[in-house]
C-alpha positions in Angstrom: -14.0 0.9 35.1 -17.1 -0.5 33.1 -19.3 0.6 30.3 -21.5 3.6 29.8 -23.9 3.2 26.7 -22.5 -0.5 26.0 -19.2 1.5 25.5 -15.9 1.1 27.6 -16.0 3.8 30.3 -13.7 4.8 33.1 -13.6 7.0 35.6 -10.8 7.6 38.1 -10.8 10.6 41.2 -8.2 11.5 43.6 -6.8 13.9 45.8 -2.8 15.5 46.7 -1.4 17.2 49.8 1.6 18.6 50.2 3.6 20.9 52.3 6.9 22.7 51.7 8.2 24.8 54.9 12.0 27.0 55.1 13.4 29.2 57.4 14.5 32.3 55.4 17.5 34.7 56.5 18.7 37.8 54.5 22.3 39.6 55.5 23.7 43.0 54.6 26.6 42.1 52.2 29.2 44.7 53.6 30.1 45.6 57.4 31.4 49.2 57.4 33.3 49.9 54.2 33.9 46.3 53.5 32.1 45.3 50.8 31.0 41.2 49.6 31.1 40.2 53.2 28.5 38.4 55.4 27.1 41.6 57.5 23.9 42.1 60.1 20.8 40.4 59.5 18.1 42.0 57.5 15.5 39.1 57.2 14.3 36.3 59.9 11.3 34.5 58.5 9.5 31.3 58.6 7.6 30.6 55.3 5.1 27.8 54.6 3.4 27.1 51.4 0.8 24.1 51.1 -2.1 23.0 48.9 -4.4 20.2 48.5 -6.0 19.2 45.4 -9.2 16.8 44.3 -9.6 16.0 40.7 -11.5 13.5 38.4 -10.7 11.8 35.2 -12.8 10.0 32.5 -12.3 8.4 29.3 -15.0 7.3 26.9 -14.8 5.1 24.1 -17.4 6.3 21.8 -16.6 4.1 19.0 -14.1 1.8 17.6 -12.8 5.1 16.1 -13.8 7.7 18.3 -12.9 8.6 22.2 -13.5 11.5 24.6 -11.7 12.2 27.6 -12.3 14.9 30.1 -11.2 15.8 34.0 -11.6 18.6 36.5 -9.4 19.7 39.1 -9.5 21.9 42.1 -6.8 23.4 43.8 -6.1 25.2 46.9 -2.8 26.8 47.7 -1.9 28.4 50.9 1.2 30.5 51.6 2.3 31.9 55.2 4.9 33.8 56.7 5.8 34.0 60.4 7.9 37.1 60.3 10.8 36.9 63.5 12.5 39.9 62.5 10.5 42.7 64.4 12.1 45.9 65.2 11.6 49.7 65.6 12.3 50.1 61.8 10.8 47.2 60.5 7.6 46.0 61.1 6.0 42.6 61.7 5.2 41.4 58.1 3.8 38.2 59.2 1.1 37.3 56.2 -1.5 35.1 54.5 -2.8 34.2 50.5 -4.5 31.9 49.3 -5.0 31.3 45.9 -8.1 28.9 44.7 -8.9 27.6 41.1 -10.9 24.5 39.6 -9.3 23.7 35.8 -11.3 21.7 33.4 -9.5 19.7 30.5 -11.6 18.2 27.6 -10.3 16.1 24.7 -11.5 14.1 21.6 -9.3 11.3 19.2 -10.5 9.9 16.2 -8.3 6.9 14.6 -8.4 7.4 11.4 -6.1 3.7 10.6 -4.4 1.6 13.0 -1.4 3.6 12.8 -2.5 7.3 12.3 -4.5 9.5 15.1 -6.0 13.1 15.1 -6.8 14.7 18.3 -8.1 18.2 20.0 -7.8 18.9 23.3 -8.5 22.4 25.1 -8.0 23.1 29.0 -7.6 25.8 31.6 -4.0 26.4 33.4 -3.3 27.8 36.9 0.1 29.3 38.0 0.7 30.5 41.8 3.8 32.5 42.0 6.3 30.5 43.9 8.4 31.6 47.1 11.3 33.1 45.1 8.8 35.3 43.3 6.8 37.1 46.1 10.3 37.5 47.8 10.2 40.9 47.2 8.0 44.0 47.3 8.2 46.6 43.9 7.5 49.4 46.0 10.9 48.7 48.3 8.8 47.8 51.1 9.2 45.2 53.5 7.5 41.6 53.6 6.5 39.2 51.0 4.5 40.9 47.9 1.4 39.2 48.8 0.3 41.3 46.1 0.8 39.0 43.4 -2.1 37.1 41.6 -2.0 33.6 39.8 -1.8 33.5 36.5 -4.6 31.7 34.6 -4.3 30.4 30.9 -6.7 28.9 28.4 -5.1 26.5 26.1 -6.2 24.9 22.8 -4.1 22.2 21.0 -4.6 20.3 17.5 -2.4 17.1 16.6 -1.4 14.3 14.3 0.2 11.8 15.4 1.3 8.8 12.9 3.5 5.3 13.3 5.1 3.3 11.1 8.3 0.8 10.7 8.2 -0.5 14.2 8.8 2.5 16.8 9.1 5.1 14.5 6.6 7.8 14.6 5.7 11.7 13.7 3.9 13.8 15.9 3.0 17.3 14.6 0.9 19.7 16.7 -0.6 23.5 17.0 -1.0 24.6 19.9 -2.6 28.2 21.1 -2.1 29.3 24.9 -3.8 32.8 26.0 -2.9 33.6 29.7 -3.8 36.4 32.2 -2.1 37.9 35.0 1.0 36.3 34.0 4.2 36.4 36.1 6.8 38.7 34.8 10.2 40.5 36.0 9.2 43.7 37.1 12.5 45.0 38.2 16.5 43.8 38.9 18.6 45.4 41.1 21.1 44.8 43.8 20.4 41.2 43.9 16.8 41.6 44.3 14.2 40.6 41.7 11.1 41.7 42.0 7.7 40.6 40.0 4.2 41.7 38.4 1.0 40.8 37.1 1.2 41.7 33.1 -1.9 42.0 31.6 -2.5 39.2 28.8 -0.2 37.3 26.5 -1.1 34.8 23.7 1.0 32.4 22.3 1.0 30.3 19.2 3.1 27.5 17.6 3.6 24.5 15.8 6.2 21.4 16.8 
């Protein structure tokens, strides 16, 4: 924290780690002709998902009415499966992904009075499918659908926000979002649910 140009200036950068690991089982749901009853095991595995992330933040007040504010992030996630259900009709599906991405954000405020603020802010947006989603194959296949990309988004957002009377406040905003690769249902049945990669999407909206 300091100045940059005789203005205030601060920067702050970081880093994350974490690690999620579960022991997954799947069971038939019938034994002979019996139906909704625990039955043999389909599905051993040992999945663990982790990511690290360094980012950056700054904030610069350009004026006594104007500051800009920016940050960069990078992100690495990993995802593993240790397959322990190996036999003549089912395969070791053991598997790897990774999925990378480095997101900038940018943003501007200008104060018009004490009490009422504009602002613009646009960034990029990066979504791994989770555990639950690469569950399944589409093609009925065994092992994790390692298949799946992450979506990615660009996002744009325009706001007013105004106080008055103490705590009281309005807050109006449009906001545009245009993703790719985004994470759909694909199919539902049996109890499975399997997902896709859709192509693009865009969506608009004021609150």
């Amino acid at each position: 924290q300091g100045e940059l140009g005789g203005r205030a200036f601060e920067l702050t950068v970081g880093g994350s780690w974490d690690r999620q690991n579960q022991q997954r089982r799947g069971y038939e749901n019938f034994v002979g002709d019996t139906l909704g009853v625990l039955g043999a095991l389909r599905r051993d595995e040992q999945d663990v998902v982790w990511d690290v992330d360094q980012y950056a933040q700054a904030s610069w007040q350009l004026s006594s009415r104007w500051s800009l504010s920016g940050g960069l992030r990078h992100s690495s996630v990993h995802f593993r499966v240790d397959d322990r259900y190996i036999t003549t009709g089912n395969p070791d599906d053991s598997g790897r992904r990774v999925y990378d991405a480095t997101t900038p954000v940018v943003g501007v405020l200008f104060r018009a009075s004490r009490d009422w603020h504009l602002y613009a802010s646009w960034g990029r947006g990066f979504e791994t499918p989770t555990f639950s989603e690469l569950g399944y194959r589409g093609d009925g296949g065994s092992g994790l659908n390692l298949a799946l990309a992450a979506a990615r988004s660009n996002n744009l957002e325009l706001g007013s926000k105004w106080r008055w009377a103490g705590d009281n406040s309005v807050e109006l905003a449009w906001f545009q979002a245009d993703t790719r690769d985004e994470l759909a249902v694909d199919s539902s049945t049996d109890g499975r649910t399997t997902y896709r990669n859709r192509g693009r999407a865009r969506r608009r909206g004021v609150e």
